[in-house]
Every structure is written in structure tokens, then in C-alpha cells.
N, C-alpha and C positions, 0 to 999 in steps of 0.2 A: 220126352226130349225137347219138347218145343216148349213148355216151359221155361225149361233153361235157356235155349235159345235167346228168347222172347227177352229173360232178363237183363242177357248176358246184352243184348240190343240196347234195352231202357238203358241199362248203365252206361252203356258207352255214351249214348246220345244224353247222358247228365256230363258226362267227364267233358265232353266235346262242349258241351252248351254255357256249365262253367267256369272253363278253363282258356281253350284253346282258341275257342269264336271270339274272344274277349283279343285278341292277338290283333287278327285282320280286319276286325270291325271298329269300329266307331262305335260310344257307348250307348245312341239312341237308335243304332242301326244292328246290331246282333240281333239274329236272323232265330225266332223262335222254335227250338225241334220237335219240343214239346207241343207245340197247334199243330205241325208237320206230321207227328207219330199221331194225333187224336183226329186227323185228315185220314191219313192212309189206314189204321186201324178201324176207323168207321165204315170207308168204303171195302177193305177186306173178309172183315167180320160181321160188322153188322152193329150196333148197341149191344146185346146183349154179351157175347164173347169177349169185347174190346175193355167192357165196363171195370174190368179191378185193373187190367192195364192200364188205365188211364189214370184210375183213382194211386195206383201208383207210383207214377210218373208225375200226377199232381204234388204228391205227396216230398216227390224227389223237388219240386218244381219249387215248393213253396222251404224247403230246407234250404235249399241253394240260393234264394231271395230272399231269405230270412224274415217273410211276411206269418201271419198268424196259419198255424196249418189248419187247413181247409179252406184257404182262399184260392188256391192254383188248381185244386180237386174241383168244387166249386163250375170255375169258371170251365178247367175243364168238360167236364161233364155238361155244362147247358150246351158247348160247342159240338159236342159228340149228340146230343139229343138234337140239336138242332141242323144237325149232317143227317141224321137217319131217319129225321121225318120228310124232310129234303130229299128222296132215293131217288131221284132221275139221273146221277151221275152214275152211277152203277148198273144203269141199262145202255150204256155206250160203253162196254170195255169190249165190244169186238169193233167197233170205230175208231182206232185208235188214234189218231191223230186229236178228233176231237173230243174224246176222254182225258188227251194231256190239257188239251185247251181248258175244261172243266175243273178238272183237279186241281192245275194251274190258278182261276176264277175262284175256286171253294176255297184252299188255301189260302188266299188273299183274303179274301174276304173274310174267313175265320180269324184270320191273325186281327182285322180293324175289331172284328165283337170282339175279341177276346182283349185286344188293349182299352175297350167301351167299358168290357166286362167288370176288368180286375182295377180299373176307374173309380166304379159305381160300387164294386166292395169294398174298397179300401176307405172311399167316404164314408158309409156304413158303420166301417169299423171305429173309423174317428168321434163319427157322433158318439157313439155306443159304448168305446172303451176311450174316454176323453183324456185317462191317466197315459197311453201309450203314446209315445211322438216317434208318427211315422216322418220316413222322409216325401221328399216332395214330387211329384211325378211330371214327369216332360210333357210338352205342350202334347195334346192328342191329334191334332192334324198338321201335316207341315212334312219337308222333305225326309226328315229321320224316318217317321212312321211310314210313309213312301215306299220307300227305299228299303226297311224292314219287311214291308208286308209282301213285296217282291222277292228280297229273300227269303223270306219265311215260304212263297210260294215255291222258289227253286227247290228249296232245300228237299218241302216236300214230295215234288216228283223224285229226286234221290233216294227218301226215305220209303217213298212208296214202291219203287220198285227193287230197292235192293232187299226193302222185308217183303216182299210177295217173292221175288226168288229167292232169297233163303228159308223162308217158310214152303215153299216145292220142295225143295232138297229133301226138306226133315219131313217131308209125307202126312204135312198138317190138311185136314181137310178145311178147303177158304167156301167161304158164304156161297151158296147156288145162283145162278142168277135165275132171274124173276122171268119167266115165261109170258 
């Protein structure tokens, strides 16, 4: 059951991510759910459980950008490895004040690598595949990116705790914590 669940989650958070946020946001300031869900799944899970979640949600990520697929998997995935070698955030969740501070912190900062990330493949792509013309990408530092990675950090307190309680509900067992 928590597979579907899980899905029934990713899908929403694509519908919302390419539809609706397109509404209230400004085009360089949509607030990414996807660094948000590879936030909260890494610190609930762990790497290993979170891993096809992510790859796909990437997978969602790069249809709905319409970039080469495995560019959104990709970047995902270094941000999820580089959350779960990072595990000091997940020995404050009986602190709670300062685990929002954290996750808050990690999510930001997830959202700058991941707009560094998908930066540095996209170059890649260009040298590599010189027949495709991509489009052009927005300055990488500057108030949009700001202002993004703050939401992107909102979003993910949101995300993280409305999937840790509805993952309670469905009697999924979440990651141990670290004695």
C-alpha cells in the first residue's frame, strides 16, 4: 500500500510542479518539488529506499522539462547521495526546532547544487550532442534563484512532513535513527 501511496504523492507533486506553481510564481522563481521530495526522502529513508523514488520523479522531472532523459535522474540522484553522506541532519529529529532550521538549510542549499548541477549537464550535453538546440538558461545567481531556493526550501518542510505523516498512516517503517 505505500507504494501506491508513494506514487499516488510523486504524481501529485508533478501535476502541481507543472501546472499549478506555473500560476502564482514568476518563471525564474517556481519553487522546485522535486529537490524538496529528494530532501525529505533522503532524510526519511535513507539512499537506499528513496533511490527508484527519486530516479522516478527524475524521470517525471526531465519529461515535464522536456530535457534529454536522465538529466533530472542525474542531478537528482548526486543531491540525494550528497544528502546521505551528509547524515547530521537526521540525528536532530528529536530537536525539533532545529531540524526545521536544518532541513530548511539542506533544502536551500540542495536547490543552488541542483540548479549548479543541471547547469553543468546541460553544457555537457551541448558540447556532446552539438545537433540538439537547447534553450537558454537564466542567470544562476541573482534574486529569482533567491527567492526559488527559499521556496524550494518552504515547500520542502511541507513536503517533508506531510510524507512522514502520511507514510505513519499506511504503517510504512521510516529509517532508525542512528544511536
Amino acid at each position: 500500500m505505500k507504494k501506491y501511496h508513494l506514487f499516488l504523492f510523486v504524481s501529485t507533486l508533478f501535476f502541481f510542479q507543472y501546472s499549478i506553481l506555473g500560476i502564482f510564481f514568476q518563471n525564474g522563481r517556481i519553487p522546485n518539488l522535486f529537490v524538496a521530495l529528494a530532501v525529505s526522502l533522503a532524510v526519511i529513508f535513507g539512499l537506499e529506499k528513496s533511490l527508484v523514488w527519486i530516479i522516478f520523479s527524475g524521470f517525471l522531472m526531465d519529461i515535464g522539462s522536456f530535457w534529454l532523459i536522465g538529466t533530472g535522474i542525474m542531478a537528482l540522484l548526486i543531491i540525494l547521495w550528497l544528502i546521505d553522506k551528509v547524515k547530521a541532519i537526521a540525528e536532530f529529529r528529536s530537536k525539533r526546532y532545529l531540524f526545521v532550521f536544518l532541513l530548511f538549510l539542506t533544502a536551500g542549499l540542495s536547490s543552488i547544487a541542483f540548479d549548479i548541477l543541471i547547469r553543468i549537464i546541460l553544457k555537457a550535453e551541448r558540447i556532446f550532442l552539438s545537433d540538439i538546440n537547447f534553450s537558454e538558461c537564466y542567470p544562476l545567481f541573482g534574486t529569482d534563484n533567491v527567492l526559488k531556493a527559499v521556496y524550494t526550501s518552504l515547500s520542502a518542510l511541507a513536503v517533508y512532513f506531510f510524507a512522514r505523516k502520511m507514510l505513519k498512516k499506511t504503517n510504512v517503517f521510516l529509517a532508525k535513527k542512528r544511536k
